[in-house]
DRENPA-3360 file (N, C-alpha, C; in nm, 2 decimals, always signed):
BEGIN
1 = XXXXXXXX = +7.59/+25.15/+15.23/+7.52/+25.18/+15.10/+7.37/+25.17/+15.11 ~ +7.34/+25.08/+15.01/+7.17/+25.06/+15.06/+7.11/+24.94/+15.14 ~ +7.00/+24.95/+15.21/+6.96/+24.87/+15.28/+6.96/+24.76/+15.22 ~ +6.94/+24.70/+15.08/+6.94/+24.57/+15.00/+7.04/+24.55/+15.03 ~ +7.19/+24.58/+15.06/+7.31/+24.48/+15.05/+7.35/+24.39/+15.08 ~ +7.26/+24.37/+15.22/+7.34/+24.24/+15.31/+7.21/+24.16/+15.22 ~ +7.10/+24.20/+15.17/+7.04/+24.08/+15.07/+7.10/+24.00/+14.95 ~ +7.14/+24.11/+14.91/+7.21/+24.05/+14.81/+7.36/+23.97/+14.86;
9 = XXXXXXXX = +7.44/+23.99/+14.91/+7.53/+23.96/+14.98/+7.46/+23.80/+15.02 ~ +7.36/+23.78/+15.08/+7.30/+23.63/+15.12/+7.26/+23.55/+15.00 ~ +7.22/+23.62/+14.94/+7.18/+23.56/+14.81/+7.29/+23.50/+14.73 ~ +7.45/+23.56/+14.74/+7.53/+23.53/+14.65/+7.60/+23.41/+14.74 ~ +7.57/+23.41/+14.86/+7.64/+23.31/+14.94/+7.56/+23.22/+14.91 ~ +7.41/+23.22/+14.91/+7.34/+23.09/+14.90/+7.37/+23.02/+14.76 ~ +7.39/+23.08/+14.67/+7.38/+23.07/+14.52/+7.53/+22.99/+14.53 ~ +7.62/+23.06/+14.59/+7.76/+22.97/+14.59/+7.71/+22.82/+14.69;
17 = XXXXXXXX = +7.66/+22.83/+14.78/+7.65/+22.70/+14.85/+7.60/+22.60/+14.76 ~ +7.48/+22.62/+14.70/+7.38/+22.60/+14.61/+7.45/+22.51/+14.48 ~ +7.57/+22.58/+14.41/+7.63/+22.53/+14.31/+7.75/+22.42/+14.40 ~ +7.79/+22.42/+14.50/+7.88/+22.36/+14.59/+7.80/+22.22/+14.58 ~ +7.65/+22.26/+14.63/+7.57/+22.09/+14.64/+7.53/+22.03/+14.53 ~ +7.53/+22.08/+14.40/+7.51/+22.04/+14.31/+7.64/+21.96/+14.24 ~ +7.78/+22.08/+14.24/+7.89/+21.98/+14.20/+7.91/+21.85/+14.31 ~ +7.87/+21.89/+14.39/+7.88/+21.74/+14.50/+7.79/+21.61/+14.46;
25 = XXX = +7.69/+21.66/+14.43/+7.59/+21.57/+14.40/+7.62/+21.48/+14.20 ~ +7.66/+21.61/+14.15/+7.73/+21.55/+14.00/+7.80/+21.46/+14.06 ~ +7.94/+21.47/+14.12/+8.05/+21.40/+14.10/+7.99/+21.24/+14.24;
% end
């Protein structure tokens, strides 16, 4: 498709890791 995709694609991984350390850090 377009050259952005694999950016976006990193972006949605980081954003999932991101909320991963955050519920870690709540609980």
């Amino acid at each position: 498709m377009v050259s952005d995709a694999p950016l976006y694609v990193l972006l949605d991984v980081f954003i999932s890791a991101a909320d991963g350390v955050v519920k870690l850090i709540k609980c």
